[in-house]
DOPAFI-399208 format. One record per atom (N, C-alpha, C): atom name; x, y, z; residue in one letter. Coordinates in pm, 1 decimal, padded with zeros to 6 digits. Example, Ala and Ser with C-alpha at 12.3 -4.5 7.8 and 13.67 -1.06 7.14 Angstrom:
! residues 2
atom, x, y, z, type
N, 01319.0, -00569.0, 00780.0, A $
CA, 01230.0, -00450.0, 00780.0, A $
C, 01320.0, -00330.0, 00780.0, A $
N, 01285.0, -00225.0, 00708.0, S $
CA, 01367.0, -00106.0, 00714.0, S $
C, 01290.0, 00003.0, 00787.0, S $
This chain:
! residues 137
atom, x, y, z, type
N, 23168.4, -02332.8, 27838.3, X $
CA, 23222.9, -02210.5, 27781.2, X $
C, 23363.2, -02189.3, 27836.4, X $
N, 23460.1, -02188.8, 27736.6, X $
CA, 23593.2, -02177.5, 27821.9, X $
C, 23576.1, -02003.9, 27902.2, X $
N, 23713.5, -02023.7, 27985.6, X $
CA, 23766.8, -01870.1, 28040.9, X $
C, 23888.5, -01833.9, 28028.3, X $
N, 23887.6, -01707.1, 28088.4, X $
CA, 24011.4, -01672.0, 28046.4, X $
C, 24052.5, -01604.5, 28179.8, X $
N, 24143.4, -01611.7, 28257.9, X $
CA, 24257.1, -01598.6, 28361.5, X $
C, 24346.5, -01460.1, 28310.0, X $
N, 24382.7, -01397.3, 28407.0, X $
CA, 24498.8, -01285.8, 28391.2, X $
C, 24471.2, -01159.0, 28314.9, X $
N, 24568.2, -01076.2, 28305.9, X $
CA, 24530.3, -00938.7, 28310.0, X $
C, 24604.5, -00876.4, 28134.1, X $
N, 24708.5, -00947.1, 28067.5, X $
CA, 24771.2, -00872.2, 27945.3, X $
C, 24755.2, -00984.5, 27878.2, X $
N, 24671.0, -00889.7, 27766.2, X $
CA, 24587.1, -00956.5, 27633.9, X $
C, 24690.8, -00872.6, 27508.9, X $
N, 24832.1, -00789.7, 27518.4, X $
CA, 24834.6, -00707.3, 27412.5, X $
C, 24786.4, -00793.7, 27261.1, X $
N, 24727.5, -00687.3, 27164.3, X $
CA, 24733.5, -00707.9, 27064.9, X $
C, 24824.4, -00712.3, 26956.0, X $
N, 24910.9, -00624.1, 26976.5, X $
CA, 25019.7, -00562.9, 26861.5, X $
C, 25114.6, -00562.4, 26936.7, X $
N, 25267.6, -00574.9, 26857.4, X $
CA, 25365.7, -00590.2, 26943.7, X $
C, 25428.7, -00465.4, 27041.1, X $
N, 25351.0, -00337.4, 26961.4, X $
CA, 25353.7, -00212.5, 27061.9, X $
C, 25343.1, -00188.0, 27144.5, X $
N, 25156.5, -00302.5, 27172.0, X $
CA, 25090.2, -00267.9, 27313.8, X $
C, 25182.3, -00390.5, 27373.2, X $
N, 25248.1, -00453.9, 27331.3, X $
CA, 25314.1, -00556.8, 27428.8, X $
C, 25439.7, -00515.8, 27511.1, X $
N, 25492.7, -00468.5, 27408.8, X $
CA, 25657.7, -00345.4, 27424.3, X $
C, 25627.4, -00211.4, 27555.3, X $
N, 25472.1, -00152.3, 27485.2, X $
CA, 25433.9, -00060.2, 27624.5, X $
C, 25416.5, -00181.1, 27781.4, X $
N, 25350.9, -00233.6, 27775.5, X $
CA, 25272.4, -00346.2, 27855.4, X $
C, 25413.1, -00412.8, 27950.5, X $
N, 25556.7, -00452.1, 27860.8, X $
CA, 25681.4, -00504.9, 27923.0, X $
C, 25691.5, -00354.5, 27995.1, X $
N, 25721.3, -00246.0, 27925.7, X $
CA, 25809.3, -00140.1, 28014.4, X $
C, 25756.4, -00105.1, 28114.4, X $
N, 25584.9, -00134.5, 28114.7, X $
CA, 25502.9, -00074.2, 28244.0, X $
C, 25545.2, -00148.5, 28360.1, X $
N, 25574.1, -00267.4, 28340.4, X $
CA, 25596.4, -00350.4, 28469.3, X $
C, 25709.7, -00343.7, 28523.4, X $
N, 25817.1, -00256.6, 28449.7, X $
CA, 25978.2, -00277.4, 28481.2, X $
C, 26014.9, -00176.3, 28642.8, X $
N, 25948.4, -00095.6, 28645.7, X $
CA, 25961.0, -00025.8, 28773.5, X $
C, 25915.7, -00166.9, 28882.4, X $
N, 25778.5, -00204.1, 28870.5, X $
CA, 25720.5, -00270.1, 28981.5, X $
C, 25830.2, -00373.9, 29006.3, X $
N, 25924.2, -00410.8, 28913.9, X $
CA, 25985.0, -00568.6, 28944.2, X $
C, 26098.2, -00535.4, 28981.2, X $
N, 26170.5, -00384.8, 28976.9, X $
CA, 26286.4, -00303.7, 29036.4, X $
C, 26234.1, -00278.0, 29168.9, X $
N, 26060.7, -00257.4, 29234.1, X $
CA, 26048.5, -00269.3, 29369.2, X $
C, 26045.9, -00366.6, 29425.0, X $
N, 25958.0, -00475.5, 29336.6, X $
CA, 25964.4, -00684.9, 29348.9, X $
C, 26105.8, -00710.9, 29407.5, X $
N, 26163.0, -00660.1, 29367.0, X $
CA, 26334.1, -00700.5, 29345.8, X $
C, 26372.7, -00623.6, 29482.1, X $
N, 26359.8, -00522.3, 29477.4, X $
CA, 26387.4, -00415.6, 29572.3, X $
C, 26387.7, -00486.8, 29754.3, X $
N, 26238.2, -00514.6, 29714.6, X $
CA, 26174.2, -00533.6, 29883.5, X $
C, 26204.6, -00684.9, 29898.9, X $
N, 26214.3, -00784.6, 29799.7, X $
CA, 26238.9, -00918.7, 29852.6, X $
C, 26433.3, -00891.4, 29887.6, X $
N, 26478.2, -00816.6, 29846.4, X $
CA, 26639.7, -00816.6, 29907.8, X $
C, 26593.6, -00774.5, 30040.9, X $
N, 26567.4, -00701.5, 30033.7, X $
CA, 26551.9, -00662.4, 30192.8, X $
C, 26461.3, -00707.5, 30278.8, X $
N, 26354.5, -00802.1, 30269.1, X $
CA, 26322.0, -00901.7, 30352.4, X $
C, 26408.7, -00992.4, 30352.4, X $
N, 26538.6, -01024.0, 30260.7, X $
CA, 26615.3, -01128.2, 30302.0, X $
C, 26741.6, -01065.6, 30413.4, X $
N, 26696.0, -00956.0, 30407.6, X $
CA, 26799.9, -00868.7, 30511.1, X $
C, 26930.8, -00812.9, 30425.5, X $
N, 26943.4, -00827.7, 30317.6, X $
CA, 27040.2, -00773.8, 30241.3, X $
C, 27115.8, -00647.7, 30295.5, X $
N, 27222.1, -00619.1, 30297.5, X $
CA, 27319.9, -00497.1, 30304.6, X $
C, 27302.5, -00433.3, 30219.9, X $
N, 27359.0, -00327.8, 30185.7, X $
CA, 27363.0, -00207.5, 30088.9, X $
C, 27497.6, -00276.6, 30000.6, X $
N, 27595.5, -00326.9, 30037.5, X $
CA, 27690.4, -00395.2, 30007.4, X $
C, 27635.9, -00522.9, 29937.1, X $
N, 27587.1, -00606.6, 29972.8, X $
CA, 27581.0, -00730.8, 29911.4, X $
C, 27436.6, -00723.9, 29830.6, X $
N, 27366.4, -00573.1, 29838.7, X $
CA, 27205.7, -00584.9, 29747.9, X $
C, 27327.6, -00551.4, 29618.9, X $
N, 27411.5, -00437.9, 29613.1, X $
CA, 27468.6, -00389.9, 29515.2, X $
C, 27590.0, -00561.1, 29450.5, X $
N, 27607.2, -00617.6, 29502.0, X $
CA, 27671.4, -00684.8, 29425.4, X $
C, 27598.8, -00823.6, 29409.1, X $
N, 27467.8, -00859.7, 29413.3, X $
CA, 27383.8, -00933.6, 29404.6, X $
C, 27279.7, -00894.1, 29293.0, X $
N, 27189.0, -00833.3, 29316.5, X $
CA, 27114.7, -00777.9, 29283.2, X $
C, 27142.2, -00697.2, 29118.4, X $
N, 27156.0, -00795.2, 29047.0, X $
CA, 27247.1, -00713.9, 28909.2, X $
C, 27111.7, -00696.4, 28766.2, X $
N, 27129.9, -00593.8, 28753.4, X $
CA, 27046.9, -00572.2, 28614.5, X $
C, 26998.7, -00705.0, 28525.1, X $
N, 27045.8, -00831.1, 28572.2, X $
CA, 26976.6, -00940.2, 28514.0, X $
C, 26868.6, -00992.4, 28586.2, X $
N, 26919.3, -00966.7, 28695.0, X $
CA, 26823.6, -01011.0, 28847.0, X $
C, 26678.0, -00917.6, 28799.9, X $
N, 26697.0, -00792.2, 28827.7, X $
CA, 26557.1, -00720.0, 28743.1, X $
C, 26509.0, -00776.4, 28638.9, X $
N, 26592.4, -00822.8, 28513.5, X $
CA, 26564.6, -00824.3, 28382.1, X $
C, 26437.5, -00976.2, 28434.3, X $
N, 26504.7, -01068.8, 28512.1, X $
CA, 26443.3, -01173.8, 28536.6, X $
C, 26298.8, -01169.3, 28578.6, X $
N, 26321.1, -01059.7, 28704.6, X $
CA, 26190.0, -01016.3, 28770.8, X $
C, 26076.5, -00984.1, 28681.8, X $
N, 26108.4, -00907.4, 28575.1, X $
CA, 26009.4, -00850.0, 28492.6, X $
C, 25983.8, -00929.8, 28371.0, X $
N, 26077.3, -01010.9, 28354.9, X $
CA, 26027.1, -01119.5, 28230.0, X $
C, 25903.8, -01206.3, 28303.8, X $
N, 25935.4, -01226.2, 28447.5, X $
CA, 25853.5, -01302.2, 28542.6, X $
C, 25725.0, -01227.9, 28571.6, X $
N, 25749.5, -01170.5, 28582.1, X $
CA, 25583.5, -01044.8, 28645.5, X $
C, 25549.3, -01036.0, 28467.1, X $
N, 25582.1, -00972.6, 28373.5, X $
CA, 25548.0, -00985.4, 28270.0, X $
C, 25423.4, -01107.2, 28206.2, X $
N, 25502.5, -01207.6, 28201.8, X $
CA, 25459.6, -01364.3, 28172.6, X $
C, 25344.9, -01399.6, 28302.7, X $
N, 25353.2, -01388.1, 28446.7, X $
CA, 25227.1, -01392.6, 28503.0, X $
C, 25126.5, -01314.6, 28501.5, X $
N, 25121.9, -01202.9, 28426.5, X $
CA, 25038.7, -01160.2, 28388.9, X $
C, 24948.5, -01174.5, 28281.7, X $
N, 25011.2, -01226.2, 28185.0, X $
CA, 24920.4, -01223.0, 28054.3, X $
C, 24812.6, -01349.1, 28057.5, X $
N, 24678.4, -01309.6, 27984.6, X $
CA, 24585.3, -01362.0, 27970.0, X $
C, 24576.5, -01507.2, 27891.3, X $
N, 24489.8, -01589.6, 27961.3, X $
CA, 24492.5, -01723.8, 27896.6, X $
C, 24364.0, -01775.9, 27893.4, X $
N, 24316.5, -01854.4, 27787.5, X $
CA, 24194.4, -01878.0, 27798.6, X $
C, 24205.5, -02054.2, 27841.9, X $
N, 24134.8, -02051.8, 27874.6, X $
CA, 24099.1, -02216.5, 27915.7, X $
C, 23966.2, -02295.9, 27912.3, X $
N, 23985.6, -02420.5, 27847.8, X $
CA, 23903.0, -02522.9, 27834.1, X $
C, 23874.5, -02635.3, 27784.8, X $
N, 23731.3, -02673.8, 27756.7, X $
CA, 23765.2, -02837.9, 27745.4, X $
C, 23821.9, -02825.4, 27596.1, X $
N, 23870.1, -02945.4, 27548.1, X $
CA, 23951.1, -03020.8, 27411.0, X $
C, 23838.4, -02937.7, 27329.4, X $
N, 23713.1, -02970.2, 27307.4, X $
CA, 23601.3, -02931.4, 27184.5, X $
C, 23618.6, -02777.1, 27216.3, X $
N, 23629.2, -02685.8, 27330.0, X $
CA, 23605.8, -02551.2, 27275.2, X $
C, 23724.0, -02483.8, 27246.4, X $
N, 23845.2, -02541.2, 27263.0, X $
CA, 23938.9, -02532.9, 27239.7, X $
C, 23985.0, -02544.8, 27065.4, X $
N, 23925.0, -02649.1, 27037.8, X $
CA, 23919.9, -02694.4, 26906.7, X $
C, 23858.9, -02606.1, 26801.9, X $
N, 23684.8, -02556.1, 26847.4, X $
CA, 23634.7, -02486.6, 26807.7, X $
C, 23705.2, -02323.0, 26850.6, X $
N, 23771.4, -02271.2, 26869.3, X $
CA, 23850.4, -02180.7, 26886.6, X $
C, 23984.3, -02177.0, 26778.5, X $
N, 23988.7, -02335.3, 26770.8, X $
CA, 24174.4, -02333.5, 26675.5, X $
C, 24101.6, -02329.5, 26536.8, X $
N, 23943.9, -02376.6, 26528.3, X $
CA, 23929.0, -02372.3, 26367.0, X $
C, 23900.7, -02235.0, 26291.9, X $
N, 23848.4, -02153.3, 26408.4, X $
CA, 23837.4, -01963.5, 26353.1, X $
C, 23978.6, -01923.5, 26368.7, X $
N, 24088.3, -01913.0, 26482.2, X $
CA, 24174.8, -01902.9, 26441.7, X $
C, 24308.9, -01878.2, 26343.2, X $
N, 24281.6, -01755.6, 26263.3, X $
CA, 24369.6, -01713.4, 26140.8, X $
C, 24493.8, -01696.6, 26209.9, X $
N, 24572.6, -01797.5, 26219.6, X $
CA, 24747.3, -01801.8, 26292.8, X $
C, 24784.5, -01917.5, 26277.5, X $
N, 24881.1, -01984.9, 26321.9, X $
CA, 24966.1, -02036.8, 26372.8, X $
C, 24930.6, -02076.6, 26509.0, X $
N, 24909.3, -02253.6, 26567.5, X $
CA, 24935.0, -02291.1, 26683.6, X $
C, 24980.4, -02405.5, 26728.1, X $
N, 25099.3, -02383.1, 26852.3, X $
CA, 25154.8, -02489.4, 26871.8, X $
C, 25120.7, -02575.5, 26973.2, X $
N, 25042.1, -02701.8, 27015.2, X $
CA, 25029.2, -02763.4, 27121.4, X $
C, 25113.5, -02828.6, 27155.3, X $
N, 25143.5, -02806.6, 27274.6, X $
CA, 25236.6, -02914.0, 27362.7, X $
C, 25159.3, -02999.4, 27494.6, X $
N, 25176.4, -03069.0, 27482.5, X $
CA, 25170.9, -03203.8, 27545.2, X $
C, 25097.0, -03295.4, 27493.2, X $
N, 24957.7, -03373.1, 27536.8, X $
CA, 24961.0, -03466.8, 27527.9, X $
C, 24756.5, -03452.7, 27434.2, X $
N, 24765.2, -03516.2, 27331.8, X $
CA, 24609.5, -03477.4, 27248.8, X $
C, 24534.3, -03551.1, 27341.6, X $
N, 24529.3, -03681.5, 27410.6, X $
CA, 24439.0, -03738.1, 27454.7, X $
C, 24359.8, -03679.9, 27598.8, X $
N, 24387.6, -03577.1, 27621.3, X $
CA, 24336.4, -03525.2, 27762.2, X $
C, 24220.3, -03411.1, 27772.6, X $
N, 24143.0, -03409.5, 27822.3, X $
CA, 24052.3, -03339.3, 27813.1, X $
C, 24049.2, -03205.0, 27780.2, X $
N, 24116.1, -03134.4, 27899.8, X $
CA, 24168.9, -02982.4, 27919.6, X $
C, 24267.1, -02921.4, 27822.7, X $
N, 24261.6, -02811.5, 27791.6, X $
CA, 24337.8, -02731.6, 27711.0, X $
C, 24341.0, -02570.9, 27748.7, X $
N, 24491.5, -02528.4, 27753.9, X $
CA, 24486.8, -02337.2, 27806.4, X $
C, 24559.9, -02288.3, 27695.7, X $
N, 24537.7, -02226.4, 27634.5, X $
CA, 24567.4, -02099.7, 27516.4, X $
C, 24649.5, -01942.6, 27525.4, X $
N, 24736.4, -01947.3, 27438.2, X $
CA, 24702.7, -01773.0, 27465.6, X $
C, 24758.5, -01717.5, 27310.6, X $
N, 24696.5, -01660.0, 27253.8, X $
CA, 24745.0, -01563.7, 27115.3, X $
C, 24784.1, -01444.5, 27090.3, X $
N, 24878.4, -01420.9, 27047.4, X $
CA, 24955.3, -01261.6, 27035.2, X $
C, 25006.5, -01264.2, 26881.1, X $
N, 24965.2, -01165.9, 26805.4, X $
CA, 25030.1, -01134.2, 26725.6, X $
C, 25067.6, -01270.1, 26566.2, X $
N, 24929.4, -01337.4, 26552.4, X $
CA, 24893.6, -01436.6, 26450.2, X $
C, 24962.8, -01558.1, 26509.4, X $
N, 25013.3, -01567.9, 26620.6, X $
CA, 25093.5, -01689.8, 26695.4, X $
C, 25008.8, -01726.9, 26775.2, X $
N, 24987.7, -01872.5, 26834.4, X $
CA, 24911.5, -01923.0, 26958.1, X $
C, 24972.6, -01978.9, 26999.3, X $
N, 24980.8, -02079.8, 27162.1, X $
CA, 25050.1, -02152.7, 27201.8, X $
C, 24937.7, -02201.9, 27317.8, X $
N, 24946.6, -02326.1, 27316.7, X $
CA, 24817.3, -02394.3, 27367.2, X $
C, 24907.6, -02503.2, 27435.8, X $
N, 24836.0, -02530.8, 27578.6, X $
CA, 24877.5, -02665.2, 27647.7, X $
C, 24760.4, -02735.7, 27683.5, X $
N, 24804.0, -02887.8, 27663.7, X $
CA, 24648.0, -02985.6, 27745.4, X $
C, 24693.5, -02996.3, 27892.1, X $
N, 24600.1, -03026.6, 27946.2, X $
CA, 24620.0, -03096.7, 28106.8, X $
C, 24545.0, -03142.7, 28149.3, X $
N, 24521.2, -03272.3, 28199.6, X $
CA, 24413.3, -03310.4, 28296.9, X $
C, 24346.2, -03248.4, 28374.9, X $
N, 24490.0, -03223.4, 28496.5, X $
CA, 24409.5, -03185.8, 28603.9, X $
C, 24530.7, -03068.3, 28645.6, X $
N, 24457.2, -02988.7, 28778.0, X $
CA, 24578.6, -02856.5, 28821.3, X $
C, 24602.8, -02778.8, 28676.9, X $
N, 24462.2, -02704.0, 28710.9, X $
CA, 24492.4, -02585.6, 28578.4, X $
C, 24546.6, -02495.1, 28621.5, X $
N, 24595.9, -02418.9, 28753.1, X $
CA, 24664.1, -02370.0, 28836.8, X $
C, 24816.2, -02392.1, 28732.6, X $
N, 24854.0, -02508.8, 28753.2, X $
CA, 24992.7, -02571.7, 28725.4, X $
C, 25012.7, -02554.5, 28533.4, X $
N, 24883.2, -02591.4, 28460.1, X $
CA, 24918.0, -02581.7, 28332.1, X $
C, 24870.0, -02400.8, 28302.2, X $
N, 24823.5, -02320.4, 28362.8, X $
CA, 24845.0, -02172.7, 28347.2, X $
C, 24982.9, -02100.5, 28369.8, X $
N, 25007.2, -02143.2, 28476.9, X $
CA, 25163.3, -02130.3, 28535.0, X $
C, 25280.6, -02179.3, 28369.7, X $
N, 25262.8, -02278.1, 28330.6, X $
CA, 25346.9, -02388.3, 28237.9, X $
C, 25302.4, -02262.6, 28070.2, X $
N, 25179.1, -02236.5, 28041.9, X $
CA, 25164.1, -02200.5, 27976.7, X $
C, 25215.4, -02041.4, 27948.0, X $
N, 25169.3, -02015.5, 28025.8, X $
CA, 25266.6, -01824.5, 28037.1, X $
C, 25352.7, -01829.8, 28030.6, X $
N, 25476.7, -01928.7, 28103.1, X $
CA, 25635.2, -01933.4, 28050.7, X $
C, 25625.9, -01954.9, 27878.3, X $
N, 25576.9, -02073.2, 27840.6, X $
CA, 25617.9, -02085.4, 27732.7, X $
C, 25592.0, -01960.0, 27656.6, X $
N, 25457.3, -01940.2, 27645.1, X $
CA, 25393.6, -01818.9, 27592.6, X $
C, 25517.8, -01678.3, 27566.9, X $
N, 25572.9, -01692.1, 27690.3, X $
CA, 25667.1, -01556.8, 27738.5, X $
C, 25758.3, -01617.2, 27619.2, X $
N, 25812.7, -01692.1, 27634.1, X $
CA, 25976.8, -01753.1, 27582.2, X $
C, 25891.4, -01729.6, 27411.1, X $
N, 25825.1, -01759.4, 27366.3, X $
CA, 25790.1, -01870.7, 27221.5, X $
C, 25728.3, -01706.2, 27159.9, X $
N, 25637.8, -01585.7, 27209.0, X $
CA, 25568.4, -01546.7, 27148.6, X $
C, 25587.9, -01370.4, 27189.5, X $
N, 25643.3, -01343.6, 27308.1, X $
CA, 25710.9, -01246.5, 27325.5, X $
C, 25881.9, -01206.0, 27362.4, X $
N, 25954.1, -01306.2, 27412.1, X $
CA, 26065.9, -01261.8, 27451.3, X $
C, 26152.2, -01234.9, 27296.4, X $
N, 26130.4, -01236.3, 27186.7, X $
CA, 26189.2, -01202.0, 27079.5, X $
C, 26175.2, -01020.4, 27052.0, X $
N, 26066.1, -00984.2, 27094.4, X $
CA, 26053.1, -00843.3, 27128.2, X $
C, 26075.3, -00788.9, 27196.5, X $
N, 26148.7, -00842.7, 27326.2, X $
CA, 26232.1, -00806.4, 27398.4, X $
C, 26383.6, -00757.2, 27459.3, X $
N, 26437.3, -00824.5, 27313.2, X $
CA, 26611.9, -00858.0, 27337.9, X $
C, 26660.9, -00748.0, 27261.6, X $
């Protein structure tokens, strides 16, 4: 039986739009407290630390958050044939493993052997870039 990993499943691009703005404070403190464990000045947080630097943080906290399902090639498969969307796999068909995630009639699916750690990680970027950052800009 596959699973599913992580915490933002939005459905609609609303709950996704609410779901980005909720996290934008936490990644202005993300942002906040890693300057100043690097010992930052008040001087060099302000000329470092620039509204892209946030923008980054929260595209990042954003994308590790959202939900992914994972599993072998067949339930994966049996998942892409109910599937009313659009999905794109990247990498490689011959491998066992496969991680998913769907928003908004779009999917985006990766295989991997092994280190599903590493293809969850791989998959949420893309996911972020391919299926939400257009609702973002």
């Amino acid at each position: 039986m596959d699973e599913t990993d992580g915490l933002l499943a939005p459905e609609t691009p609303e709950e996704a739009r609410s779901a980005y703005e909720a996290v934008g404070p936490t990644a202005q403190t993300v942002t906040r407290e890693v300057a100043k464990a690097m010992e930052f000045g008040r001087e060099e947080y302000h000329e470092r630390v620039t509204g892209e630097v946030v923008a980054t943080a929260r595209d990042a906290l954003f994308a590790s958050l959202l939900e992914v399902r994972e599993g072998s090639r067949e339930e994966f498969e049996r998942w892409h044939e109910d599937y009313d969307g659009e999905c794109e796999v990247l990498g490689n068909e011959n491998v066992d493993r496969v991680v998913w995630h769907a928003f908004d009639g779009r999917a985006v699916a990766a295989t991997y052997q092994s280190k599903p750690e590493a293809a969850r990680g791989t998959l949420r970027r893309q996911a972020f870039g391919r299926l939400y950052r257009p609702l973002f800009e």
